[in-house]
C-alpha positions in Angstrom: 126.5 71.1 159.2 125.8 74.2 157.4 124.9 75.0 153.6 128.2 75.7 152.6 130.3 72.9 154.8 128.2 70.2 152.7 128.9 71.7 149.9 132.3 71.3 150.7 132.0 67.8 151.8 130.7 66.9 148.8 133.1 68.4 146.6 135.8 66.9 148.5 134.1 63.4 148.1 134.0 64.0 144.3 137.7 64.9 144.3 138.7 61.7 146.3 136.4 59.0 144.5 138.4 56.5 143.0 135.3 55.5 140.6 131.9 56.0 140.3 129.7 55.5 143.9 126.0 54.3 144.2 126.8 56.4 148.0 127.9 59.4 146.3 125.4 59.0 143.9 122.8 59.7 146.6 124.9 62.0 148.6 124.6 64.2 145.0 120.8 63.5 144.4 120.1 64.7 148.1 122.5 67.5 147.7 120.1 68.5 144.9 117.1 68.4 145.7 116.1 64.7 145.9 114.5 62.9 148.8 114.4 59.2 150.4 110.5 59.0 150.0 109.3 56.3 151.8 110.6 53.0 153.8 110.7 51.1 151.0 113.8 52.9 149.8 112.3 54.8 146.9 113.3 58.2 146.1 111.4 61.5 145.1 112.9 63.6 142.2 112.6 67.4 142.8 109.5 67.3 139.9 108.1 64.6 142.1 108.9 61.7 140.0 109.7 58.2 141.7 112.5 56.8 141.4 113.7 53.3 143.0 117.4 54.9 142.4 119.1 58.1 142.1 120.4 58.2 139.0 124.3 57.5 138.4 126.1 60.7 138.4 129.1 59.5 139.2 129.1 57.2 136.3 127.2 58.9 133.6 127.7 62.3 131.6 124.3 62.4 131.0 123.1 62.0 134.4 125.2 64.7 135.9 124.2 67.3 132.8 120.9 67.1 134.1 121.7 68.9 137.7 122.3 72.3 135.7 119.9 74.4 135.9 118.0 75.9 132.8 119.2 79.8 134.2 122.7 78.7 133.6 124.6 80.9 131.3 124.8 78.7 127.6 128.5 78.8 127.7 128.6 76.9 130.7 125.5 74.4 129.4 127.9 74.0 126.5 131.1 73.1 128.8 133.4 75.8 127.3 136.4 75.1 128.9 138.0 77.7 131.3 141.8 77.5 130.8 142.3 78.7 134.2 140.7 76.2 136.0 140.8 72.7 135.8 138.4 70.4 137.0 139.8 66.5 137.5 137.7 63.2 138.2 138.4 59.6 138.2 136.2 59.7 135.0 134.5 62.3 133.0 131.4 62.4 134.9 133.3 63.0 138.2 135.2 65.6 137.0 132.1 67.3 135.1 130.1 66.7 138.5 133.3 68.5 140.3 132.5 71.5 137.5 128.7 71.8 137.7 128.8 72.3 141.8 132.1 74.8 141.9 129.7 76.8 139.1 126.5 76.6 141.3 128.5 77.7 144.0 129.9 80.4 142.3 126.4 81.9 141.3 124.8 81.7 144.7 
């Protein structure tokens, strides 16, 4: 599967999830970086960091604002809402999630 048809896989996930998703949540972490270490199941952040779980996107704000990058433009890093588009999740953090990949996508 290429670059781009993962991308789109995983946005479509987002779209569809009826909640947040411990599988999503790793399909997101290794979408970004992240990688299944070892065979105990712990997990290496891109800084290197273990972890025994990606964190929970899918269920926390705070998680997902911390797959932008710092080079994002600070209207974006401050959500400024585009009135053209409109990004909807189950929950906030899906739908910001949703957001944060359609922008990374849009700056590659």
């Amino acid at each position: 599967m290429s670059p781009d048809q993962a991308k789109a896989t995983l946005l479509s996930r987002l779209q569809a999830a009826a909640g947040p998703s411990r599988e999503l949540d790793a399909e997101i972490a290794l979408a970004n970086g992240w990688k299944k270490s070892d065979p105990q199941g712990y997990w290496c952040a891109p800084d290197g960091d273990i972890w025994a779980t990606p964190p929970r996107y899918t269920e926390s704000i705070d998680a997902a604002l911390t797959l932008l990058p710092e080079d994002f433009p600070r209207e974006f890093r401050s959500l400024r809402i585009n009135f053209d588009e409109w990004y909807v999740g189950e929950n906030p953090a899906l739908a910001l999630l949703i957001a944060i990949e359609r922008a990374k996508g849009d700056k590659a």
